[in-house]
N, C-alpha and C positions, 0 to 999 in steps of 0.2 A: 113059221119059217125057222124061228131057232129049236125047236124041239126036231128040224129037219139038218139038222146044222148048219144051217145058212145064218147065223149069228153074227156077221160082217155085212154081209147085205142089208140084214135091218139095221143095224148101225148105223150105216152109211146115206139108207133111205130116206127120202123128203116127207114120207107118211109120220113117222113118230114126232117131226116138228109143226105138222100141221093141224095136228089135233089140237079141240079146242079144250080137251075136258069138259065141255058140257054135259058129258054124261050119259045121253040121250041112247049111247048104243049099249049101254047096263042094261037100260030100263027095255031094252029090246032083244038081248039077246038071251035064247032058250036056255042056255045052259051055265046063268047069271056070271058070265065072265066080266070082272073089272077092267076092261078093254083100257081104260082113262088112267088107270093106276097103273096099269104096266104099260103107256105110253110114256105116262112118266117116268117111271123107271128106267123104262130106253134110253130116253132124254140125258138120262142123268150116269146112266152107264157110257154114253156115247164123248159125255162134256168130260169123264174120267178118262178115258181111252185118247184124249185129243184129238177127238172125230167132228170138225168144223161142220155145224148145222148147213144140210144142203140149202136151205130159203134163205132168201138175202136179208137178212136183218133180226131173225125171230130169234135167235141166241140173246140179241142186246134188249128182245122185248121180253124173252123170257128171267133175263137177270134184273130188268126192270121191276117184274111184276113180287121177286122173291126179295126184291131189296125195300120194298113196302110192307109187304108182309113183315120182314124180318123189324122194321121200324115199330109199326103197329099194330100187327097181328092182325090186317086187313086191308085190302085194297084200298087206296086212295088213288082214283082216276086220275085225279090233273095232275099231283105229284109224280107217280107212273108215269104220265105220258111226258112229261116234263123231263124225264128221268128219259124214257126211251127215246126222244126226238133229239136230245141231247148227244147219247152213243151212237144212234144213225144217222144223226146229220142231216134225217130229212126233216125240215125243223117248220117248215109252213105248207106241207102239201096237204094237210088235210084243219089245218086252222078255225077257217069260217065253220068248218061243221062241231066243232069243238065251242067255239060261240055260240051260234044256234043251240045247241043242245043246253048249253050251258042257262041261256035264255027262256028257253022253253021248262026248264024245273028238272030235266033231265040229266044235271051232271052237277052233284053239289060239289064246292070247295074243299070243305072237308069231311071224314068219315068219322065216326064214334072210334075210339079207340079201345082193341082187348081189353077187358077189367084184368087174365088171367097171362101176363105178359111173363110170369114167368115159365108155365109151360110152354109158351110161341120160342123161348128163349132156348129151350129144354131139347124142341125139337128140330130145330137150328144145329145146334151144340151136335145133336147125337146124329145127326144127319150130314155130317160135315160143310157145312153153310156158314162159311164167315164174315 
């Protein structure tokens, strides 16, 4: 759509906030297009242009998820979520599955932290993420 010049439409689109990066359409598609990295790239052209993520909340889980990274240069689930339920305010709709998991071995407290914290730092810096 942007190589058609419809570069506002995808901006504007609920598609580039919905991706999960999983990746899954790399490993599928014929003509090995990084589909994930230029969703992200939307993303982040989108949050520069002042273009308010269409899905109701995923802006505050996506500045969640890069304010963990930026701490420890890796996800920390309960941190993260703790962090996102905080900026959406929905602070107990999904709780008891958050204990369960937690229960069951499936959501440790904490994560190992970067040894290499200064390129996490580096690419923060050169990516404009403060």
């Amino acid at each position: 759509m942007i190589q058609n010049g419809k570069r506002e439409e995808v901006l504007n689109s609920s598609t580039i906030w919905l991706c999960l990066s999983c990746e899954t359409c790399i490993t599928r598609c014929p003509n090995q297009v990084d589909i994930a990295r230029m969703m992200d790239a939307l993303r982040e052209m989108a949050i520069e242009k002042g273009i308010p993520a269409r899905e109701k909340n995923v802006l505050k889980f996506h500045e969640a998820f890069l304010s963990g990274m930026k701490m420890s240069g890796r996800v920390n689930e309960p941190i993260m979520m703790v962090q996102y339920k905080l900026k959406s305010l929905d602070l107990f709709s999904d709780a008891l599955l958050g204990i369960n998991m937690f229960l069951k071995g499936k959501l440790a407290l904490l994560s190992p932290r970067t040894k290499d914290m200064k390129s996490v730092k580096d690419i923060f810096e050169r990516t404009k993420h403060s």
